[in-house]
C-alpha positions as CSV (number, residue, x, y, z in Angstrom):
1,X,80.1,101.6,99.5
2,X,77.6,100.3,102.4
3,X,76.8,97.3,99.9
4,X,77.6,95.2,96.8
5,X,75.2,96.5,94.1
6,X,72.9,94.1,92.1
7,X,74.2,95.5,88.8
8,X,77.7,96.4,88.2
9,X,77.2,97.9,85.0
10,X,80.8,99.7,84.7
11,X,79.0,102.6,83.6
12,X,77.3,103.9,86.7
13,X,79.2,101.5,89.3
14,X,82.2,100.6,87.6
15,X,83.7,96.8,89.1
16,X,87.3,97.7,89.7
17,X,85.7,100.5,92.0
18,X,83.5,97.5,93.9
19,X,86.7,95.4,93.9
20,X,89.2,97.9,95.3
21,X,86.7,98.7,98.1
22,X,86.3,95.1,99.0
23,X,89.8,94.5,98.9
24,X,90.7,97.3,101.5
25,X,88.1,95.9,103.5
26,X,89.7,92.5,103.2
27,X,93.7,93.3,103.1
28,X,95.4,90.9,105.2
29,X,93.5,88.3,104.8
30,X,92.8,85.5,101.6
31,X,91.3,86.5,97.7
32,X,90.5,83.4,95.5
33,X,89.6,84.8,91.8
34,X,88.6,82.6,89.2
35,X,88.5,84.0,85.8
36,X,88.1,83.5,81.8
37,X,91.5,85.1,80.9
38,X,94.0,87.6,82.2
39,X,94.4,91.3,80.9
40,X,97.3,93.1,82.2
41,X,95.2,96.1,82.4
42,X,93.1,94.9,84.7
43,X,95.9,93.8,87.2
44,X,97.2,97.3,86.9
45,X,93.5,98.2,88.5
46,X,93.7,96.1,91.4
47,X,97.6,95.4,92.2
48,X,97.9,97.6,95.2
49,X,95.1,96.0,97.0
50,X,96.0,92.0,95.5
51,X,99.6,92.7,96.9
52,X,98.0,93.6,100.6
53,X,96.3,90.3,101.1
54,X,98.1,87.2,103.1
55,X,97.2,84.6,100.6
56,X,96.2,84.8,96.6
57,X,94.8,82.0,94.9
58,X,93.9,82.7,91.0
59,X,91.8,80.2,88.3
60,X,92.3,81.1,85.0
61,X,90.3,79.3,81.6
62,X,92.8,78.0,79.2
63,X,94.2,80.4,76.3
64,X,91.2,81.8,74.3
65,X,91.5,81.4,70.3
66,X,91.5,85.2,69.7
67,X,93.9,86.8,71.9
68,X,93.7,90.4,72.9
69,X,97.3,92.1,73.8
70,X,98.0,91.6,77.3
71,X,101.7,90.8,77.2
72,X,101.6,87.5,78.8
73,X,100.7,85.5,75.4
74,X,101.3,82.4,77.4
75,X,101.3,81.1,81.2
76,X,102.4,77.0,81.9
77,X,101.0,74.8,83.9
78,X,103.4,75.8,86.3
79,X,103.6,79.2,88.1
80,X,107.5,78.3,88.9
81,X,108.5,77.6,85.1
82,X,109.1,80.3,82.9
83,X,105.9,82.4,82.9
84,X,106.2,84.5,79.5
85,X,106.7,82.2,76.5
86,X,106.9,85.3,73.9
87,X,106.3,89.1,74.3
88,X,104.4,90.0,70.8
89,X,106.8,93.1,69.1
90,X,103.8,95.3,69.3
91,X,105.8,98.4,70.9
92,X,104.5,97.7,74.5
93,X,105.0,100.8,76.2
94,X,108.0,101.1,79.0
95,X,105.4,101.4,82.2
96,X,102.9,98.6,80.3
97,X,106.3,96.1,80.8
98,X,107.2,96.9,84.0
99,X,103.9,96.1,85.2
100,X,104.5,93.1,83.8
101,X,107.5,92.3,85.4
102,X,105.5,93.2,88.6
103,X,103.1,90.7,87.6
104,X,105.6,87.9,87.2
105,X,107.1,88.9,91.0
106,X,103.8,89.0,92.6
107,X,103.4,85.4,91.2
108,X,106.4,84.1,92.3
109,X,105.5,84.6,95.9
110,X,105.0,82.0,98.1
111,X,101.5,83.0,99.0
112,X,100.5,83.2,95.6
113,X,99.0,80.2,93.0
114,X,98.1,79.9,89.7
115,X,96.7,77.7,88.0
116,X,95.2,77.0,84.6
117,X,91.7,74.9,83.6
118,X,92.6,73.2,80.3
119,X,88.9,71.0,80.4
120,X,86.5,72.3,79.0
121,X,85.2,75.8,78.2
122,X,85.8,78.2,81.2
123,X,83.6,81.5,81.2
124,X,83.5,82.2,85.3
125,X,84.1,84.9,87.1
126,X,84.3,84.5,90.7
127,X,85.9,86.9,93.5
128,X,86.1,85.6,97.0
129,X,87.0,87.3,99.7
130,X,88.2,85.8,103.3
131,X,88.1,87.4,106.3
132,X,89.7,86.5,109.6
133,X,86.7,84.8,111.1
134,X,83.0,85.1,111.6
135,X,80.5,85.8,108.5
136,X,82.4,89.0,107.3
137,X,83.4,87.3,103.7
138,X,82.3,88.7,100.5
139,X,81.5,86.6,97.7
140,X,80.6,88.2,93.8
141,X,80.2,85.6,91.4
142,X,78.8,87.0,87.8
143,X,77.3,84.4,85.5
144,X,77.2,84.3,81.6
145,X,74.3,82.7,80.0
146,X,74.4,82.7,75.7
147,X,71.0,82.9,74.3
Protein backbone atom coordinates (compact mmCIF):
# COMPACT_ATOMS: atom_id res chain seq x y z
CA UNK A 1 0.00 0.00 0.00
CA UNK A 2 1.86 3.33 -1.37
CA UNK A 3 -1.27 5.32 0.14
CA UNK A 4 -4.41 5.49 2.38
CA UNK A 5 -7.38 5.01 -0.07
CA UNK A 6 -10.31 7.56 -0.14
CA UNK A 7 -12.81 4.76 0.32
CA UNK A 8 -12.34 1.83 2.49
CA UNK A 9 -15.23 0.05 1.40
CA UNK A 10 -14.21 -3.51 3.07
CA UNK A 11 -15.20 -5.02 -0.05
CA UNK A 12 -12.51 -4.05 -2.48
CA UNK A 13 -9.97 -2.51 0.31
CA UNK A 14 -10.96 -4.12 3.36
CA UNK A 15 -9.84 -1.72 6.71
CA UNK A 16 -8.13 -4.26 8.86
CA UNK A 17 -5.87 -4.80 5.68
CA UNK A 18 -5.17 -0.61 5.73
CA UNK A 19 -4.69 -0.90 9.48
CA UNK A 20 -2.32 -3.82 9.69
CA UNK A 21 -0.18 -2.11 7.00
CA UNK A 22 -0.05 1.12 8.86
CA UNK A 23 0.70 -0.56 11.95
CA UNK A 24 3.94 -2.35 10.63
CA UNK A 25 4.87 0.86 9.35
CA UNK A 26 4.42 2.34 12.74
CA UNK A 27 5.52 -0.65 15.36
CA UNK A 28 7.47 0.79 17.97
CA UNK A 29 6.17 3.73 18.20
CA UNK A 30 2.37 5.29 19.75
CA UNK A 31 -1.53 4.22 18.32
CA UNK A 32 -4.33 6.29 19.86
CA UNK A 33 -7.83 4.67 18.68
CA UNK A 34 -10.96 6.06 19.53
CA UNK A 35 -13.95 4.08 18.91
CA UNK A 36 -17.91 3.42 19.21
CA UNK A 37 -17.61 -0.06 20.90
CA UNK A 38 -15.30 -2.95 21.12
CA UNK A 39 -15.76 -6.40 19.23
CA UNK A 40 -13.35 -9.05 20.10
CA UNK A 41 -13.27 -9.94 16.60
CA UNK A 42 -11.87 -7.13 15.58
CA UNK A 43 -8.96 -7.16 18.19
CA UNK A 44 -8.24 -10.64 16.97
CA UNK A 45 -7.52 -8.69 13.37
CA UNK A 46 -5.10 -6.29 14.63
CA UNK A 47 -3.40 -7.82 18.03
CA UNK A 48 -0.11 -8.80 16.53
CA UNK A 49 0.53 -5.38 15.20
CA UNK A 50 -1.32 -3.37 18.64
CA UNK A 51 1.05 -5.58 20.79
CA UNK A 52 4.28 -4.12 18.65
CA UNK A 53 3.72 -0.46 19.41
CA UNK A 54 5.51 1.32 22.55
CA UNK A 55 2.45 3.05 23.80
CA UNK A 56 -1.53 2.26 23.28
CA UNK A 57 -4.09 4.67 24.07
CA UNK A 58 -7.90 3.46 23.38
CA UNK A 59 -11.45 5.77 23.62
CA UNK A 60 -14.31 3.78 23.68
CA UNK A 61 -18.27 5.22 23.64
CA UNK A 62 -20.14 3.99 26.54
CA UNK A 63 -22.09 0.48 26.42
CA UNK A 64 -24.55 0.53 23.37
CA UNK A 65 -28.32 -0.49 24.21
CA UNK A 66 -28.19 -3.50 21.85
CA UNK A 67 -25.18 -5.51 22.50
CA UNK A 68 -23.70 -7.78 19.95
CA UNK A 69 -21.55 -10.88 21.57
CA UNK A 70 -18.17 -9.82 22.05
CA UNK A 71 -17.37 -11.45 25.45
CA UNK A 72 -16.52 -8.43 27.28
CA UNK A 73 -20.30 -7.37 28.19
CA UNK A 74 -18.83 -4.83 30.51
CA UNK A 75 -15.49 -2.63 30.92
CA UNK A 76 -15.26 -0.03 34.31
CA UNK A 77 -14.12 3.06 34.43
CA UNK A 78 -11.09 1.67 35.46
CA UNK A 79 -8.70 -0.50 33.30
CA UNK A 80 -7.08 -1.86 36.78
CA UNK A 81 -10.53 -3.05 38.28
CA UNK A 82 -11.95 -6.16 37.27
CA UNK A 83 -12.40 -5.86 33.43
CA UNK A 84 -15.14 -8.57 32.67
CA UNK A 85 -18.28 -8.07 34.76
CA UNK A 86 -20.14 -11.32 33.23
CA UNK A 87 -19.18 -13.72 30.33
CA UNK A 88 -22.86 -14.34 28.56
CA UNK A 89 -23.31 -18.65 28.65
CA UNK A 90 -23.50 -18.46 24.83
CA UNK A 91 -20.86 -21.43 24.29
CA UNK A 92 -17.94 -19.06 23.38
CA UNK A 93 -15.62 -21.13 21.62
CA UNK A 94 -12.18 -22.25 23.55
CA UNK A 95 -9.76 -20.01 21.02
CA UNK A 96 -12.72 -16.99 21.12
CA UNK A 97 -11.80 -16.97 25.21
CA UNK A 98 -8.36 -17.12 25.06
CA UNK A 99 -8.28 -14.20 23.04
CA UNK A 100 -9.99 -12.75 25.54
CA UNK A 101 -7.86 -13.43 28.12
CA UNK A 102 -5.14 -11.90 25.76
CA UNK A 103 -7.14 -8.99 25.61
CA UNK A 104 -7.42 -8.46 29.28
CA UNK A 105 -3.27 -8.90 29.56
CA UNK A 106 -2.62 -6.59 26.78
CA UNK A 107 -4.69 -4.03 28.87
CA UNK A 108 -3.09 -4.55 31.91
CA UNK A 109 0.15 -3.25 30.63
CA UNK A 110 1.63 -0.33 31.67
CA UNK A 111 1.76 1.28 28.23
CA UNK A 112 -1.72 0.66 27.69
CA UNK A 113 -5.05 3.00 28.62
CA UNK A 114 -8.48 2.70 28.39
CA UNK A 115 -10.91 4.66 29.00
CA UNK A 116 -14.65 5.03 28.58
CA UNK A 117 -16.82 8.34 27.28
CA UNK A 118 -20.11 8.04 29.32
CA UNK A 119 -21.34 11.90 27.89
CA UNK A 120 -23.09 11.96 25.39
CA UNK A 121 -23.53 9.76 22.26
CA UNK A 122 -20.05 8.59 20.93
CA UNK A 123 -20.06 7.36 17.12
CA UNK A 124 -16.14 8.18 16.27
CA UNK A 125 -13.71 6.31 14.80
CA UNK A 126 -10.38 7.70 14.85
CA UNK A 127 -6.83 5.75 14.31
CA UNK A 128 -3.70 7.73 14.98
CA UNK A 129 -0.58 6.80 14.34
CA UNK A 130 2.81 8.31 15.87
CA UNK A 131 5.93 8.03 14.49
CA UNK A 132 9.37 8.77 15.99
CA UNK A 133 9.64 12.27 14.67
CA UNK A 134 9.21 14.36 11.58
CA UNK A 135 5.70 14.36 9.52
CA UNK A 136 5.68 10.48 9.07
CA UNK A 137 2.28 10.06 11.18
CA UNK A 138 -0.87 8.69 9.72
CA UNK A 139 -4.05 9.83 10.74
CA UNK A 140 -7.76 8.00 9.47
CA UNK A 141 -10.57 9.41 10.95
CA UNK A 142 -14.06 8.12 9.38
CA UNK A 143 -17.17 10.28 10.07
CA UNK A 144 -20.92 9.21 10.38
CA UNK A 145 -23.49 11.58 9.35
CA UNK A 146 -27.52 10.16 9.78
CA UNK A 147 -29.73 11.63 7.24
Amino acid sequence: MQSIPFVIDNQQCRMDEILNTLLARSQGNSLDIATAYFNIEGWQLLADGINKMESFRLLLGDEPEVREVTGLCKVRNKPDEELIEEIPDVGLKEQTLHVIEDFIAFLCQDHVELRICTKGFFHANCYLFYSGGGDNSFSIIETYRDK
